[in-house]
N, C-alpha and C positions, 0 to 999 in steps of 0.2 A: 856251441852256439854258432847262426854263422851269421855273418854282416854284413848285409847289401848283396853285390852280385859279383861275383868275382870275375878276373879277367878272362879265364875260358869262357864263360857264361858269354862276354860281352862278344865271342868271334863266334860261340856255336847258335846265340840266340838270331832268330830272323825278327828283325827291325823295320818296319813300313817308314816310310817315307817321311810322315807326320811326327818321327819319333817313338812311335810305339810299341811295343813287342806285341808277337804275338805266338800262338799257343803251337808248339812243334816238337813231337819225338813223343813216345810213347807214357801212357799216363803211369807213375809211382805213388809210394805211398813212404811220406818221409816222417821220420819222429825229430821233435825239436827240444829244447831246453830252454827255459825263461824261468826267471822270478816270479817268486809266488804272485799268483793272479786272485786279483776280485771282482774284473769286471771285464767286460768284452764290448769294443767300439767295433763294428763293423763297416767299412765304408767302401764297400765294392761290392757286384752283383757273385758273387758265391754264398757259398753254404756253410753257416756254422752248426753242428751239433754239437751241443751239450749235455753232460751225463755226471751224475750224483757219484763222490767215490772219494775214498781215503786219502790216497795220491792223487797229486796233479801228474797227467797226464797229455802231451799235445802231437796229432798226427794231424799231416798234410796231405791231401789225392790227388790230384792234378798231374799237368803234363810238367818236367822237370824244372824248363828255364822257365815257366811262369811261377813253380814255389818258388823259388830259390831267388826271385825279383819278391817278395812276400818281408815287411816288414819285419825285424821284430821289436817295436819298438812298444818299452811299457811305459807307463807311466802312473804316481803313485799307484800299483797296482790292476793299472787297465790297462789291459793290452789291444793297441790301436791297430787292427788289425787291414792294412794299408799297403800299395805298391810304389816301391822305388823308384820304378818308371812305368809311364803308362803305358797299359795294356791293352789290346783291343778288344779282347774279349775273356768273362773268368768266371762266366754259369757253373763253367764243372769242375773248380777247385769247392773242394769241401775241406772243411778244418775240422776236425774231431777233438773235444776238450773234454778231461774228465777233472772234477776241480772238487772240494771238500765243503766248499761255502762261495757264495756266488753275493754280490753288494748291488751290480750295475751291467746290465745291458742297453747299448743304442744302437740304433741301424740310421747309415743317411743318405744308403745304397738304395737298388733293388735285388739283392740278396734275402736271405732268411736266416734266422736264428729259432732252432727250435729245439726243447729239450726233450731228452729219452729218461723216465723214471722221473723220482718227484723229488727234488731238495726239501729239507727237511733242515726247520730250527737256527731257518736265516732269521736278520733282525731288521734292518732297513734296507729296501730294496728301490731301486733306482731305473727305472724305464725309459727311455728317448727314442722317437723315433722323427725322422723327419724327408726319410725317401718313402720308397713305393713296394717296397718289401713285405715279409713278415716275421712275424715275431709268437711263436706259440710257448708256452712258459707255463711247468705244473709246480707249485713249490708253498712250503708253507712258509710264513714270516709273521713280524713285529707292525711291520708298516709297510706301505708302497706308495709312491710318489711315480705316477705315470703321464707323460708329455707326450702328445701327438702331432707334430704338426706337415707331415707330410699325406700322405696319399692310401699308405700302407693300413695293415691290418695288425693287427695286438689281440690274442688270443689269449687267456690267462686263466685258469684254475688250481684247484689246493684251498687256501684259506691264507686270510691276511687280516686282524684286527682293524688294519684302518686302509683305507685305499681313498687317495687324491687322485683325480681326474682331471687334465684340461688339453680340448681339442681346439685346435687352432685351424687344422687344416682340413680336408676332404675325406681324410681314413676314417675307420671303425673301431670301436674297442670293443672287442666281447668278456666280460666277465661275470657273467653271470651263474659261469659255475667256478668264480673265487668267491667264499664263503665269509662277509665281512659284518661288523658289526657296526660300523661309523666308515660312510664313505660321501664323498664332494663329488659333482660332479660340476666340471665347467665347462660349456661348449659355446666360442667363439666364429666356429668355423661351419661348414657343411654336414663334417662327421657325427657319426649316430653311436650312441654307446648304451650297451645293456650290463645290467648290475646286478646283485643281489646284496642284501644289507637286513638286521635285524635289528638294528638300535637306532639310528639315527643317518637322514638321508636328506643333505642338501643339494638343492640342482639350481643353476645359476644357466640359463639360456638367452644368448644375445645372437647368435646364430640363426641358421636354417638346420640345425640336425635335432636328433630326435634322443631321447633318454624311454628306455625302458628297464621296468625295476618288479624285481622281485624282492620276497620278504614280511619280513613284519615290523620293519623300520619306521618311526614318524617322520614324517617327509617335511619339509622347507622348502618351498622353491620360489623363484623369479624367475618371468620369462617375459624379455621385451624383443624377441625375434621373432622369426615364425615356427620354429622349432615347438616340438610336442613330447609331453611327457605322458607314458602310458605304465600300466600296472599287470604283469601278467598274471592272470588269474586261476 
């Protein structure tokens, strides 16, 4: 495992003025080691991919002294995926995780997180988002409890018996190809969310965004903003 930056790192890495590093010497591809993981905190403009699999698995792409400034710091089980010192720029670090069950992703970067293949026979699942990023996720589960309150987009399919909704902010959530039976939706903010539901389908609008729905759910709604609830037909 390795810890921070070490003291080479600190004479070959180029440092701006402001304190920053920034990105120099050709790009690698590093494998790491941590504690079992369940969830992924992203908070920097790179790339996470995620993939379904047996073993945890974690590779780094980028250019050298900007991994090796790459946190690793877990916590119960999420890995806050974070820089030691700041960086000036970190679009073209990718992180590759291959993980066996997945609890909790959040983004509060403009990075993404998107998964390859479908998790299968997760149980409660945990959403956050609150930058400008995205977030696309295939997976089946028990439940989902999704927050939006930044700018970004939240892509989600597979199936989830129950799916929780609340947009605070300007983003999007599309879910209308996760397959659900009992799903909330609450928009406080701008953002616009599309759903599918076949049992039961509450919308609560104090916003300006909009709720579209598919299904054959019975609906409940309140709407004391200007937001609009529509039915794809």
């Amino acid at each position: 495992m390795f810890y921070g930056i070490t003291s080479e790192l600190h004479i070959s890495c180029s440092v701006l003025d402001e304190g920053m590093y920034q990105r120099e010497g050709e790009v690698v591809k590093q494998d790491i080691s941590l504690e079992s993981l369940k969830g992924i905190d992203l908070a920097f403009d790179g790339d996470v991919v995620i993939t379904p699999g047996s073993t945890q698995k974690i590779t780094i792409e980028g250019q050298k002294n900007i991994i090796d400034n790459i946190k690793h710091e877990v916590r119960n089980g999420v890995w806050h995926i974070a820089f030691d010192k700041s960086v000036k720029e970190a679009k073209d670090v990718t992180v590759y995780i291959t993980l066996p069950e997945l609890e909790e992703l959040a983004l509060s970067g403009s990075g993404s997180i998107k998964s390859t293949g479908k998790f299968s026979g997760l149980k409660d699942v945990e959403i956050a988002m609150s930058g400008s990023g995205d977030i696309e996720f295939e997976y089946d589960a028990k439940s989902t409890d999704l927050r939006l309150s930044g700018s970004g987009e939240i892509d989600l399919g597979g199936a989830s018996k129950s799916l929780s909704i609340a947009i605070s902010g300007s983003g999007d959530v599309k879910t209308k190809d996760l397959v659900t039976e009992n799903c909330s939706v609450h928009i406080s903010g701008s953002g616009d969310a599309s759903v599918q539901a076949n049992k039961n389908l509450e919308i609560h609008i104090s916003g300006s965004g909009d709720v579209t729905y598919s299904g054959s759910a019975s609906v409940v709604s309140k709407i004391s903003g200007s937001g609009e609830i529509n039915k794809i037909r």
